[in-house]
Structure formats: C-alpha cells, structure tokens
ChimeraX commands (.cxc) that place a marker at each C-alpha (Angstrom):
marker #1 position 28.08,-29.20,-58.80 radius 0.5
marker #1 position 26.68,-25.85,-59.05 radius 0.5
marker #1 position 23.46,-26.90,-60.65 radius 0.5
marker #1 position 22.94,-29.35,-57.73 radius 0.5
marker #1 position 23.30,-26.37,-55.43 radius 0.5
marker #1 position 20.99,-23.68,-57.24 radius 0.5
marker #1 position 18.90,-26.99,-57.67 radius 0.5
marker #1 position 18.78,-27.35,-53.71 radius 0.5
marker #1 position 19.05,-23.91,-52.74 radius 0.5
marker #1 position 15.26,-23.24,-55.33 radius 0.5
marker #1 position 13.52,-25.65,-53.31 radius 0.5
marker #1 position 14.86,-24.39,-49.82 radius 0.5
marker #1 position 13.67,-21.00,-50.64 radius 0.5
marker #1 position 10.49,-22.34,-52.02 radius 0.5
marker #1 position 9.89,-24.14,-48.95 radius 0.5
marker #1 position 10.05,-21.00,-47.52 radius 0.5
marker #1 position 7.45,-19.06,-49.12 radius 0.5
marker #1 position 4.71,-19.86,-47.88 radius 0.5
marker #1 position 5.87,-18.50,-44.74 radius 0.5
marker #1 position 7.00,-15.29,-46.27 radius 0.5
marker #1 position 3.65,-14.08,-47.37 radius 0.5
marker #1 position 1.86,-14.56,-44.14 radius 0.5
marker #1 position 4.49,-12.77,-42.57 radius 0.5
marker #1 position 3.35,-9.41,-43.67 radius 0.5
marker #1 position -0.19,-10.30,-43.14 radius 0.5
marker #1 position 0.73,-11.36,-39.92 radius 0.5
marker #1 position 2.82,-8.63,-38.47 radius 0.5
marker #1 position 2.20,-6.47,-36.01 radius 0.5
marker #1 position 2.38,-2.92,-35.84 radius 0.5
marker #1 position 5.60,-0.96,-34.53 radius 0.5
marker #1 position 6.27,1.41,-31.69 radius 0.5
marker #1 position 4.90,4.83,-32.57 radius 0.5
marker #1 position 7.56,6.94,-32.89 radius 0.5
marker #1 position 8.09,10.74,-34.56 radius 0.5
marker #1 position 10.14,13.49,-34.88 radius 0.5
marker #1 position 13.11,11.20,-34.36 radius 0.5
marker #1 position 16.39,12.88,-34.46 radius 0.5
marker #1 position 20.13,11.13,-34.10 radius 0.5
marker #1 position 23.20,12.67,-33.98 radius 0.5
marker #1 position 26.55,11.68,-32.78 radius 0.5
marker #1 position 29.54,9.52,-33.78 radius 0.5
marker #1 position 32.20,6.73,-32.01 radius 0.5
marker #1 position 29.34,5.14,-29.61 radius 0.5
marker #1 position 28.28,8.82,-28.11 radius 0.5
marker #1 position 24.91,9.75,-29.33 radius 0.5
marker #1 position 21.98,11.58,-28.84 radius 0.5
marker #1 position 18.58,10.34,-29.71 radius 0.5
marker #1 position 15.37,12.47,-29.42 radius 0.5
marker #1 position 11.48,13.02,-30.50 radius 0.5
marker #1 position 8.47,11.25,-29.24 radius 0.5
marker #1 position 6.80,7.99,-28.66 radius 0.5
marker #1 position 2.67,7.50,-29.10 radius 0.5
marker #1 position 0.79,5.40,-27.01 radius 0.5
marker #1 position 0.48,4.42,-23.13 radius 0.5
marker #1 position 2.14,1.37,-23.04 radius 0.5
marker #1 position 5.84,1.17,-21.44 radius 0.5
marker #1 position 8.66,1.78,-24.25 radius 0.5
marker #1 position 12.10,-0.27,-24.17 radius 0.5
marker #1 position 15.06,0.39,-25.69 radius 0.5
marker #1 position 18.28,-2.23,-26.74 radius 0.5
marker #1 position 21.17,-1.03,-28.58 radius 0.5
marker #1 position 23.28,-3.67,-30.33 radius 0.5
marker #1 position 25.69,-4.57,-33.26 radius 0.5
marker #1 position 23.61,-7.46,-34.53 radius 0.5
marker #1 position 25.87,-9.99,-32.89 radius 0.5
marker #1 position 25.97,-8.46,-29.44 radius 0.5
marker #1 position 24.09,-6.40,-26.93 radius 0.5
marker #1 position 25.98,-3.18,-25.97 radius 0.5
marker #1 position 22.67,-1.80,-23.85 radius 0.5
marker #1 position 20.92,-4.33,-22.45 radius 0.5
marker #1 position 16.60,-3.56,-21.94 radius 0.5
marker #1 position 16.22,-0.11,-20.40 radius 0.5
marker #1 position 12.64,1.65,-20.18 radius 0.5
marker #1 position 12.57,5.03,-22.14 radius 0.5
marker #1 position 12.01,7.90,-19.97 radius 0.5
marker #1 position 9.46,9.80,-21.14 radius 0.5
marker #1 position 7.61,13.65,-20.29 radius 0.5
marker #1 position 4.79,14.82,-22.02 radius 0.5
marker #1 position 5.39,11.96,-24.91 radius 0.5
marker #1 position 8.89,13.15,-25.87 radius 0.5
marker #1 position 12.08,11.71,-24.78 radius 0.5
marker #1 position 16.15,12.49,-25.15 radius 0.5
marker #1 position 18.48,9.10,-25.08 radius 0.5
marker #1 position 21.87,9.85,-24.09 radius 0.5
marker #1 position 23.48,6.49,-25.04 radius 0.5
marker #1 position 27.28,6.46,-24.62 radius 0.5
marker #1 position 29.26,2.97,-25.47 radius 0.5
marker #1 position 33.10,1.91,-25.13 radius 0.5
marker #1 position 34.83,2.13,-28.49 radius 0.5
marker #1 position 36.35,-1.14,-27.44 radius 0.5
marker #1 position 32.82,-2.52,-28.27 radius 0.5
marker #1 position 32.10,-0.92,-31.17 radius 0.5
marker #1 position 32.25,-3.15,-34.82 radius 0.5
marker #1 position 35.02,-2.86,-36.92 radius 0.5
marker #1 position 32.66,-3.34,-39.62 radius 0.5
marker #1 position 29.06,-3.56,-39.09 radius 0.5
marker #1 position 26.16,-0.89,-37.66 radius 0.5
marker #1 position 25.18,0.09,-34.06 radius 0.5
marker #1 position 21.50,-0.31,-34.02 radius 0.5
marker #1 position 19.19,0.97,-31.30 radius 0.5
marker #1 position 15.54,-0.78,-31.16 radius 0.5
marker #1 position 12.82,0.49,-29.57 radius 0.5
marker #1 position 9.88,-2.30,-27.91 radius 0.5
marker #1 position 6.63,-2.36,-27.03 radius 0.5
marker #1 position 4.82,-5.49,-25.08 radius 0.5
marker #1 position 3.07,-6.78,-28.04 radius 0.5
marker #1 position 4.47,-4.42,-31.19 radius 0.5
marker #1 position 7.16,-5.13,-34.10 radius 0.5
marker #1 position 10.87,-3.88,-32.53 radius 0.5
marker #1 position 11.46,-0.53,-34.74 radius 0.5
marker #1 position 15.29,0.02,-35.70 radius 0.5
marker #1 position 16.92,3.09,-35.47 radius 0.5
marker #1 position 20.90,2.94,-36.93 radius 0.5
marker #1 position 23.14,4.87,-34.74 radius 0.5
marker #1 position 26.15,4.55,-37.06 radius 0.5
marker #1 position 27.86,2.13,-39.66 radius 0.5
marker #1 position 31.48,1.11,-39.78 radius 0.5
marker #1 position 33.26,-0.02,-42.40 radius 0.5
marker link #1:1,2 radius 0.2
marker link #1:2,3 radius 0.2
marker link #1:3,4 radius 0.2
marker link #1:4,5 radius 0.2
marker link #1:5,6 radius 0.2
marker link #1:6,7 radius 0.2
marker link #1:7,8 radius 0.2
marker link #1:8,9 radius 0.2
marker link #1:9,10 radius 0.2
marker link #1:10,11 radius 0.2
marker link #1:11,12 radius 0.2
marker link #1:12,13 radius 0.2
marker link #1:13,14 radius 0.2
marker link #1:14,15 radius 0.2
marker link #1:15,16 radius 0.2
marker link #1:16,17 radius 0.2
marker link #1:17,18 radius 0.2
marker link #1:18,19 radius 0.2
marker link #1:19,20 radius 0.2
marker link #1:20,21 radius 0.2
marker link #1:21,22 radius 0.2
marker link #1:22,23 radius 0.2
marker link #1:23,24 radius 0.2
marker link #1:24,25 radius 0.2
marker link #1:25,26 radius 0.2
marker link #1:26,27 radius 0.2
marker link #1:27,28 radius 0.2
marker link #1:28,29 radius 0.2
marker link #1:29,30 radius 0.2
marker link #1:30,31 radius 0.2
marker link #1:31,32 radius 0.2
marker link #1:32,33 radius 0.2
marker link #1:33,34 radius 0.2
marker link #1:34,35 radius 0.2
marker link #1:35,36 radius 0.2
marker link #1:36,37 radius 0.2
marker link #1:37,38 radius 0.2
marker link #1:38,39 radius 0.2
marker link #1:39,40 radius 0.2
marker link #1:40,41 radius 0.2
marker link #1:41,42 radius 0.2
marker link #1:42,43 radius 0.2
marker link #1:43,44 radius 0.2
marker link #1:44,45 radius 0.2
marker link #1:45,46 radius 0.2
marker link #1:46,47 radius 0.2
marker link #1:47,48 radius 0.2
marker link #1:48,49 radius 0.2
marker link #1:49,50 radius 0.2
marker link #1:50,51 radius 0.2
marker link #1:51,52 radius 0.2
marker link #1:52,53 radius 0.2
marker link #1:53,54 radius 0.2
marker link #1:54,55 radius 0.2
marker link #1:55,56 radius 0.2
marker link #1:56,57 radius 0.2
marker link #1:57,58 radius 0.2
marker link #1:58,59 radius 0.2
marker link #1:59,60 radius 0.2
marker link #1:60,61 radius 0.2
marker link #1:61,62 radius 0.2
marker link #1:62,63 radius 0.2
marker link #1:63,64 radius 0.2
marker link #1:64,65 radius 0.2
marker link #1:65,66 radius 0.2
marker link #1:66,67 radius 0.2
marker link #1:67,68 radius 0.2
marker link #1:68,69 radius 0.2
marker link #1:69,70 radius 0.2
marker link #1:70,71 radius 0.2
marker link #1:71,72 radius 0.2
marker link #1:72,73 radius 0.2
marker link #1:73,74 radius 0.2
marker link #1:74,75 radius 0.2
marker link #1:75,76 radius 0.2
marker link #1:76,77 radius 0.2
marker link #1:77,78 radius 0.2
marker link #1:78,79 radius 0.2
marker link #1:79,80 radius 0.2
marker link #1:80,81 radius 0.2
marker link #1:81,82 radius 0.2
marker link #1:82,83 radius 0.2
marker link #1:83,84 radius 0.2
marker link #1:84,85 radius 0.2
marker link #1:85,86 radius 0.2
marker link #1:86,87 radius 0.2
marker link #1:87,88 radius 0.2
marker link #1:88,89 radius 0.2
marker link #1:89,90 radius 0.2
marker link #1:90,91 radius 0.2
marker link #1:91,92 radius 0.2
marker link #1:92,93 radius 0.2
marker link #1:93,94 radius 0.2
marker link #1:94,95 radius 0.2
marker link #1:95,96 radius 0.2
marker link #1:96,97 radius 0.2
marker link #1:97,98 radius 0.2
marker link #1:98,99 radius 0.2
marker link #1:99,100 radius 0.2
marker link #1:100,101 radius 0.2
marker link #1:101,102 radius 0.2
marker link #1:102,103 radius 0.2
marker link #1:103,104 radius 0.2
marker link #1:104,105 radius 0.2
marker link #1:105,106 radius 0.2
marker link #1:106,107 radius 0.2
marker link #1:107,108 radius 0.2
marker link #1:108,109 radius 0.2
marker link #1:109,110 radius 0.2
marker link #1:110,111 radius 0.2
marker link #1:111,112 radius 0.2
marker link #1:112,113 radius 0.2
marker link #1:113,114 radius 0.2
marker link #1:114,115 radius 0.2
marker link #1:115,116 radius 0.2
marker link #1:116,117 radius 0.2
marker link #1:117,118 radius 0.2
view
C-alpha cells in the first residue's frame, strides 16, 4: 500500500512541475520595503521603516487561517511609516505565526512575521 501511494504521490508532484518552474520566471516583483524593524509580543506590535515607490501600500495581518486586520492603506510621510497593530489575545494561534503582508496593485504580497506560537 505504501508503494501505491509514493507511486501516486511521484506523478502528482510531477504533474506539478511544470508549473513550478514558470513560477519563478513568472513572478512579480514585491513591495519595496527597507529598514524594517518589528518589535513587540502577545498581538501588540510595532512595525517601522520605509516603503519605495508611488503606488498605494496595503497592509493584512493574519494567522494563515484567518484575517485578524482586514486591508488597511499604510500611512506614509516622506516614504517611512510606523504600524501600530494591536490584536485580541483571544485571536491569537495557539500554535502557528501572526503574519503581516504588505500589497501593492500589481506586486508579489511581502511577509513580515510578527510572532510564532508554539
């Protein structure tokens, strides 16, 4: 039985490659971001540095299952900007990582990890 499986489970993922290597050659680029600083613990954090570019910049925050922040724009002077983002313990994981992503129309989501619980 477990030959069948690694038997079906080899050509699954080889079904899949070809779309794995045009992925990368696909992609598009991510939100410019630098000098990115995050400190805090139990859903109260603070987020700074600065964002490149003149397009609008959107931040999420979720656990991977849910969203604990839903879209809000980035506020942003002189190209920097300071995230106060402050979340109920009641919805933080148990185990699993509070991830903040950061959006541009037309750019790759870039992940930030706020914390990890195990």
């Amino acid at each position: 039985m477990q030959k069948i499986l690694a038997v079906v489970l080899c050509v699954i993922i080889s079904g899949f490659t070809p779309y794995m290597s045009t992925a990368s050659a696909n992609s598009k680029e991510k939100v410019n971001l630098s000098n990115l600083s995050v400190n805090g613990t139990n859903g109260n954090y603070l987020v700074k540095g600065m964002i490149s570019g003149s397009e609008d910049v959107y931040y999420t925050v979720e656990d991977g299952h849910n969203e604990l922040i839903a879209k809000k724009k980035v506020p942003l002077t002189d190209q920097k900007f300071m995230l106060e983002i402050h979340l109920d313990k009641k919805d933080l994981p148990t185990n699993g990582t509070v991830i903040l992503y950061f959006s541009e129309e037309g750019k790759e989501p870039y992940p930030v990890v706020l914390e990890t619980f195990t």
